[in-house]
N, C-alpha and C positions, 0 to 999 in steps of 0.2 A: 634548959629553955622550956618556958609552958607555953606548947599552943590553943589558943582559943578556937574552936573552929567556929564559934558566931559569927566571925567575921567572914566566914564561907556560906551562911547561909542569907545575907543579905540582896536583894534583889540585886542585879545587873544594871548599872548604865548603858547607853548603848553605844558607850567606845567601839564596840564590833565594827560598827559604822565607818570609824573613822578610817579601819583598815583598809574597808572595801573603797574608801572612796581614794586612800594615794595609791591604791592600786591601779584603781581606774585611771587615775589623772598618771601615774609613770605609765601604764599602757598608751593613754591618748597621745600624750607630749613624743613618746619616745616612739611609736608604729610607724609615725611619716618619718621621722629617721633614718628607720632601719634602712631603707632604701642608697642611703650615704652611701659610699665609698668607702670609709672608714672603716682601716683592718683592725684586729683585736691584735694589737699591739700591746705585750706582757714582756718587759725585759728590764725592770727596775725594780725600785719602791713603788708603793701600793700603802693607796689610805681611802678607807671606809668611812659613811655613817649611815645609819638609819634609823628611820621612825614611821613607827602605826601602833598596831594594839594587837593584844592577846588573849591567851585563857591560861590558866594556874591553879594547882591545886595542890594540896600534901594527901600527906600520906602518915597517916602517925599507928603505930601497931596494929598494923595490916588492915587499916580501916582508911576508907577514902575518904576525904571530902567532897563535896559539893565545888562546880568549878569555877571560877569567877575572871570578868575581864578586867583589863586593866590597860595602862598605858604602857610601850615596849619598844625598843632599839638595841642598838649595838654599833658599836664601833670597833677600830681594828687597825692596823699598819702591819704591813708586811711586805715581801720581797718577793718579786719574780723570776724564778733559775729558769723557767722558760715560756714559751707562749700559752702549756698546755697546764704546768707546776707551780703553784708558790706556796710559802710558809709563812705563817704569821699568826701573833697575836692575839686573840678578839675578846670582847668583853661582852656578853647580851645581859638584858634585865627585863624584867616586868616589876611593875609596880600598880598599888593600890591603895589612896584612901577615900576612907567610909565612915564618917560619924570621929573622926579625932583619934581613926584605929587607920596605922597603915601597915600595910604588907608589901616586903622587897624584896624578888628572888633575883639572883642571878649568877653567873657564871663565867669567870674567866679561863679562858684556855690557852692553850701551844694549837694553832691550826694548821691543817694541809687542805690546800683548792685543788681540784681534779676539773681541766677544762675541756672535756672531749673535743676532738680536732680542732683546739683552739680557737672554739669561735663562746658564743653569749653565753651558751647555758653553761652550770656548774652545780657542782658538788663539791660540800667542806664539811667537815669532822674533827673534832681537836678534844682532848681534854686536858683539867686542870683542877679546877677547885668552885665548889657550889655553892655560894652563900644563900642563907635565909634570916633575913632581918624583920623586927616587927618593933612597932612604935604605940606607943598610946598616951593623948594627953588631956587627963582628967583631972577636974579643978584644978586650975595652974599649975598641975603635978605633970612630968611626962617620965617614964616608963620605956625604958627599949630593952633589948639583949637581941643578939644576932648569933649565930653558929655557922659552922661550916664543915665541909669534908668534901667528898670527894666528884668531878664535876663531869660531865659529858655536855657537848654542842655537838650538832649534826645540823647543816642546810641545806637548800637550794631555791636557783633562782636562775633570773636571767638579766643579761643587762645589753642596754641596747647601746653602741658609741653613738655619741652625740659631735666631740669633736676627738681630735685626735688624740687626747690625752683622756676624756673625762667620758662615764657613759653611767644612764639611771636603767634603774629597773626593778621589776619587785624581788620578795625573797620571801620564805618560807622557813623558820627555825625552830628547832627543838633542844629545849636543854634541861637536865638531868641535874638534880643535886642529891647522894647519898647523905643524908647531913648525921643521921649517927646510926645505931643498929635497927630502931624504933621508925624512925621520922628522915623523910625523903620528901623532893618538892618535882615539879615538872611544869614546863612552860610554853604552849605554842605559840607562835609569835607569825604575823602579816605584814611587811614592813615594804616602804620604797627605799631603795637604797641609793646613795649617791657615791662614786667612785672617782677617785682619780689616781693616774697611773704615770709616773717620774722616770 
């Protein structure tokens, strides 16, 4: 796979924005909430999604790129063995295009959630497999190759119950893709997250 890093050095949109603002808005909707009654009930299925923005960058023979934003989510199903444990699934991505050039990292893994005394906040970590995809299409020609190897997720966040099954709140994610001995990628990620719990 050839990377280009021109595609690293083009100005930034200000996707950043958009992170800070479903952040803001899961904080506003969900703070008068908190307040509920609504215990952190975890004893089933568990389905995820989320969406905001990111930064991304590679790494190709020990040289960094320049870091760039982009659009980001993840989704997920998994199971809860208790109020405090669950395992599951997750997929995150960032993504970018810029002039008929895009760039696609992400990550799928095997996850474990850690919910100290079973209440909002948490911590997750899984790994799996890192994909790096890149696209380009010039005079009605288009251009892809993707790779992959080996993947790392790590999160946290908090969620707030809204009703007895379902609770939002933001998150914070990092994920890792070794893609071959040369060439590695990396992804922060802002997201609000929506939840619901079976």
């Amino acid at each position: 796979m050839s990377v280009r890093p021109r595609c690293f050095s083009l100005p930034s949109p200000p996707v950043g924005t958009l992170a800070v603002v479903l952040s803001i808005l899961a904080t506003s909707v969900a703070v008068p909430c908190a307040r509920a009654t609504w215990p952190h009930e975890r004893d089933g299925f568990i389905l995820g999604l989320n969406i905001g923005a990111g930064s991304a960058g590679i790494n190709l023979a020990n040289v960094d790129s320049d870091r760039e934003s982009g659009l980001a989510g993840n989704g997920r199903v998994g199971y809860a063995l208790s109020p405090q444990f669950a395992l599951g699934l997750e997929g995150n991505f960032w993504t970018r295009e810029v002039d008929g050039e895009e760039w696609s990292f992400s990550v799928g893994a095997i996850t474990a959630t850690y919910y100290p005394g079973a209440q909002g906040f948490y911590v997750r970590g899984g790994i799996g497999v890192g994909t790096m995809e890149y696209s380009e299409d010039a005079g009605g020609f288009t251009f892809s190759a993707s790779d992959d190897g080996f993947g790392l997720l790590l999160a946290t966040g908090y969620e707030w119950r809204l009703t007895r099954r379902f609770s939002l709140g933001p998150q914070v994610d990092y994920g890792y893709g070794q893609i071959d001995g040369e060439l590695s990628m990396d992804f922060f990620n802002v997201t609000a997250g929506l939840n619901w719990y079976f």
